[in-house]
N, C-alpha and C positions, 0 to 999 in steps of 0.2 A: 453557443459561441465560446471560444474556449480563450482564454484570457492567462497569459501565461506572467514569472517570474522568476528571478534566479535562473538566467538560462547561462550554461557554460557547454564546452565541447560536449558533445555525445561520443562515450566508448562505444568500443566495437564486443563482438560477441560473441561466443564459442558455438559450437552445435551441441543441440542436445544429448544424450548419451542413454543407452538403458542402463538400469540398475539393477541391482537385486533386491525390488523394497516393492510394498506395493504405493510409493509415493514417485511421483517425479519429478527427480531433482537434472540437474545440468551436472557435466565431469567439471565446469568452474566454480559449481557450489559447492564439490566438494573439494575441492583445493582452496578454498576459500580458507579452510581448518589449516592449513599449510600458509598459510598466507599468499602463496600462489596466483590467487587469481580475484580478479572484483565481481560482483555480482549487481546487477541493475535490478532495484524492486519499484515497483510501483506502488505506491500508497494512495488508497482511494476513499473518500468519506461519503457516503452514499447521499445522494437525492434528488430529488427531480425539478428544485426550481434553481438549486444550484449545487453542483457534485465537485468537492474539492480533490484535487489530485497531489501529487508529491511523488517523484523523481528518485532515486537516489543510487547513488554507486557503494557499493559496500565491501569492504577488503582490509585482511587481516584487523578484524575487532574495529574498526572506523570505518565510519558514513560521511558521505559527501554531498551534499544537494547539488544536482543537477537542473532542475526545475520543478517549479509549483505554481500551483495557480487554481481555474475555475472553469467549469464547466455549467453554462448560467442559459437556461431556457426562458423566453417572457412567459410572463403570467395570464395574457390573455390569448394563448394558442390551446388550440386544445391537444387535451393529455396525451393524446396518440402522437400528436405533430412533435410536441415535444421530445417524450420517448426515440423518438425517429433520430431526433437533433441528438440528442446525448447517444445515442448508438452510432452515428454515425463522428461526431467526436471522439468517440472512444476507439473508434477502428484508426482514426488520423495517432492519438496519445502510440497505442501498440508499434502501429505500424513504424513511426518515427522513431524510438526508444526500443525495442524490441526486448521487454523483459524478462528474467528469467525469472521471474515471480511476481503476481500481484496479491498484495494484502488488501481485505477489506474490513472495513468494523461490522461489527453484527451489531442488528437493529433492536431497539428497545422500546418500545411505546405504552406511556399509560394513560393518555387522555384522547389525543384528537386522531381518532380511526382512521379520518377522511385522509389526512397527512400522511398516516402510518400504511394506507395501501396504496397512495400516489410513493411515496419511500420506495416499499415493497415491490411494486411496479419496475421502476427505476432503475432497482438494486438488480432485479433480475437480468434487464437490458444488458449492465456493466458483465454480470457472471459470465453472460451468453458470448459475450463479444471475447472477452478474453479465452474463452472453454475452444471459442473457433479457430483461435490463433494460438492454440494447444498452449496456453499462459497457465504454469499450476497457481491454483488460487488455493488461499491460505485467507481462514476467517479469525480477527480476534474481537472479544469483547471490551467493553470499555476499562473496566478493571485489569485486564492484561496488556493494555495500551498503557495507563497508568504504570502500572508495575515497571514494564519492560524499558520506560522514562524516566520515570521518576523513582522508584522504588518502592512503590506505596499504593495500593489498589484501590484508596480513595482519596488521591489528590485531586484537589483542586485545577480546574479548567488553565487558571493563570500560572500554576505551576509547574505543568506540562507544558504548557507554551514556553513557559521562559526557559524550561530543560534541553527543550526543544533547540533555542536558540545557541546555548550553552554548546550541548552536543555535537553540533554541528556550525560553532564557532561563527557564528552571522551574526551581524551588527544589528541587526534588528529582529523582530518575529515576523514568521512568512504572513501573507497576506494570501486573501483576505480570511477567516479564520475558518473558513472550510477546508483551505489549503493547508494551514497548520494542523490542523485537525488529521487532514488526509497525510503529511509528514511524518508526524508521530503514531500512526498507522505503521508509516514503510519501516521506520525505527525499529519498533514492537518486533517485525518481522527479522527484520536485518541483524536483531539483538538474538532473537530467538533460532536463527537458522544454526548461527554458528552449533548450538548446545544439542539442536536438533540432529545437524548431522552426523557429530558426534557419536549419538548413540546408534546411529542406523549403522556407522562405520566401526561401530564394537571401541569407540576412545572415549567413551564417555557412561554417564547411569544412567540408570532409567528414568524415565518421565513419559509424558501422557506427547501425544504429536500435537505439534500447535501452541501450548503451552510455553510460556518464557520459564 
């Protein structure tokens, strides 16, 4: 069931373009460097009893929320049914917003397995959905999410949120905290693209792809 916030207009959206990169960008990511043009990213926080999403428009060096919210399966369906439901959620997120990037966080687990391959499971559905609707995805870790917010690759949960807030000029922190989670995901991304294209377009130095 997908459970939304922050909703304002939806932009519209350029057609894709080839490049000369083995990466794929849109002609309004890269005028995005010009200020030129906005870019819609999706920020997703993975998982399977509840997948936080985030919205966002990005143009010349500022982000804008769009929407965020929740992607919330019950707990007493079984794991296929649910998988089902978040696959088919995530066709309705694409389809309405039409991204030209989804960011996700990459998964870390050190104790409970059971959790870490319902996640895994989950996380997969998301990739697949977006891979279908030719979406480039783009993985960061949690330390680059950090960074790419806050400026520090290990801040604190409350810190990111409240930068979260900051950044993107909202009276409050998005709710409920899968969504913020999944914001500062799209942030991460929308921060990173700019430096990203950058170098792919010879205006900028080297750096690793993906990296802020």
């Amino acid at each position: 069931m997908l459970q939304c916030q922050a909703i304002v207009e939806k932009p519209n959206r350029n057609q894709f373009v080839a490049l000369k990169s083995n990466l794929c960008y849109t002609k309004k990511q890269l005028d995005i460097l010009g200020g030129r043009a906005r870019m819609i990213v999706l920020g997703i926080d993975p998982g399977f009893a509840t997948v936080g999403f985030g919205v966002l428009e990005a143009a010349g060096g500022t982000q804008r929320l769009i929407r965020c919210g929740a992607i919330t399966t019950p707990a007493g369906l079984p794991l296929a049914t649910r998988l089902r439901q978040i696959s088919d959620d995530m066709q309705v997120l694409l389809a309405e917003f039409r991204p030209d990037a989804m960011a996700v966080e990459e998964l870390f687990f050190n104790t409970n397995v059971t959790t870490a391959i319902g996640v895994a499971q989950a996380r997969g559905v998301i990739l697949l959905e977006a891979e279908r609707q030719a979406v480039p995805i783009f993985e960061y870790t949690p330390s680059q999410v950090k960074q790419a917010v806050v400026g520090y690759g290990k801040a604190e949960k409350r810190q990111v949120m409240d930068m979260t807030r900051r950044i993107l000029k909202l009276q409050s922190r998005p709710k409920p905290d899968d969504a913020a989670d999944a914001v500062a995901v799209a942030i991460c991304h929308a921060r990173s693209a700019a430096s990203l294209l950058a170098r792919v377009s010879g205006r900028g130095g080297k750096g690793r792809e993906g990296l802020v």
